[in-house]
N, C-alpha and C positions, 0 to 999 in steps of 0.2 A: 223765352219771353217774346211776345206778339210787339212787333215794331210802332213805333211811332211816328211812322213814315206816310204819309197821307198821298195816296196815288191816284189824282182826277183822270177818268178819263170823259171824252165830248157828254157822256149820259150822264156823269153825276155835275155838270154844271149847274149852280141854282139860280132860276130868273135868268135875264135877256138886258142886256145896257139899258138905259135911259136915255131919253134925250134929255128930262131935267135935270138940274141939279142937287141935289142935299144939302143943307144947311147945320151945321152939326155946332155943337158946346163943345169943351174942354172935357176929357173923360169917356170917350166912347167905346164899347166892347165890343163893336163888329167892326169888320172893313169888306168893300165890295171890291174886287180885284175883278174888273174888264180886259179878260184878254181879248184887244184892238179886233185883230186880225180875223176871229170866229166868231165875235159879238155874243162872248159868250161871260157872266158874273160868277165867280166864286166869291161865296160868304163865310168870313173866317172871325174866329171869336179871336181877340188879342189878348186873351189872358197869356198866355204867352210868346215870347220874339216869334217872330214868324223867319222861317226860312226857307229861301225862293231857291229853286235849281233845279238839279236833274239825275236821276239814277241813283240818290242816294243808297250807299251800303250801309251807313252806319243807323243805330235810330237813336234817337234822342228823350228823355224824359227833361229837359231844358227848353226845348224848340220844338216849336211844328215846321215841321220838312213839308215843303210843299214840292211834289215833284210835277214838272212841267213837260212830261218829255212828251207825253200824248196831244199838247199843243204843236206840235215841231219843233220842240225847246234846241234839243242839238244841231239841227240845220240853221235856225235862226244867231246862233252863237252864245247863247245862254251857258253857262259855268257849272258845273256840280255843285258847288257852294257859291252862290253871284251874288246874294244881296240877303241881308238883316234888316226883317223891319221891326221897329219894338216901341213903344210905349216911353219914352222918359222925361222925367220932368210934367207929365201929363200931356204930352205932345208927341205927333207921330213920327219917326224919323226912319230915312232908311238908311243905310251903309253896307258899300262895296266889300266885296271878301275879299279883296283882290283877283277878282273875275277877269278872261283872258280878253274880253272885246268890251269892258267897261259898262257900266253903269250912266246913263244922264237920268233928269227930271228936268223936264220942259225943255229939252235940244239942250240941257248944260250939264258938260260933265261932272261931276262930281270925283271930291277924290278917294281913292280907296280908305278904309278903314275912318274915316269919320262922317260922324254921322249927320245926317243932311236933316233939315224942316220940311217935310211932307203937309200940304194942303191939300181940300177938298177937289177933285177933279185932276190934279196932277199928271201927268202922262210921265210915267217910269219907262226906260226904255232899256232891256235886258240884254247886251248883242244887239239884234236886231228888232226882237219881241216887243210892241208897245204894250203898256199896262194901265189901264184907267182907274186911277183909286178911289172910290167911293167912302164917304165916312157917313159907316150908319149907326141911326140910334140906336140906344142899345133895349128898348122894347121894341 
C-alpha cells in the first residue's frame, strides 16, 4: 500500500509568503503553512488533522504526515510526531504530541496534548522552526 506520507522538498513548495494578510470566515479548507526561515508556503487541504514532523515510518489513512525534514526539521529540533493541527468545533487548533523541544504560538508555550486556538497569521514555532499559518479560502 502507497504511504500517506507527504515528503516536501524546496521544489514542491507552492507560492512565496505574503507581506498581506488574509482575512478568512469560520470553515476554511486550506491553510498556508510559511516555513519562516526559507520563505517558502505549503498549501494544504484540512479535510484532514494535519501532522507536522519528520521521517515518518508509519503512514496514515487518519492524517496527512507532513514531513519537514527537507526544511532542516532535525537540526532545527522538530519531533517525529511534534504537532496536530485539525479542524474542531469549526476552528483551527493545534496540539503538541509531546514533542522533545515544545511547541509555542506567538513566543507562548503551549501545553502538550491540548489543543490550542490557532488565528490568521500566527507564528507556530516547532523546536526551533517558525511557521506562518495562513488561512485560506477555500476557492
Amino acid at each position: 500500500m502507497k504511504s500517506k506520507t507527504k515528503r516536501f522538498d524546496k521544489n514542491d513548495a507552492i507560492g512565496m509568503a505574503s507581506s498581506s494578510p488574509f482575512y478568512m470566515n469560520v470553515g476554511h479548507s486550506r491553510i498556508g503553512l510559511i516555513i519562516v526561515h526559507m520563505n517558502m508556503q505549503l498549501v494544504l487541504d484540512l479535510s484532514k488533522p494535519i501532522l507536522l514532523g519528520r521521517n515518518f515510518s508509519e503512514s496514515s489513512t487518519t492524517h496527512l504526515c507532513i514531513d519537514l525534514t527537507p526544511f532542516d526539521a532535525e537540526s532545527m529540533g522538530v519531533s517525529r510526531r511534534h504537532a496536530l493541527m485539525e479542524i474542531q468545533d469549526n476552528r483551527l487548533v493545534v496540539t503538541d504530541q509531546q514533542s522533545s523541544n515544545g511547541t509555542l504560538v506567538n513566543s507562548k508555550t503551549i501545553e502538550p496534548l491540548i489543543p490550542f486556538l490557532i488565528m490568521q497569521g500566527d507564528l507556530l514555532t516547532l523546536g526551533h522552526m517558525k511557521i506562518q499559518v495562513n488561512l485560506l479560502s477555500a476557492g
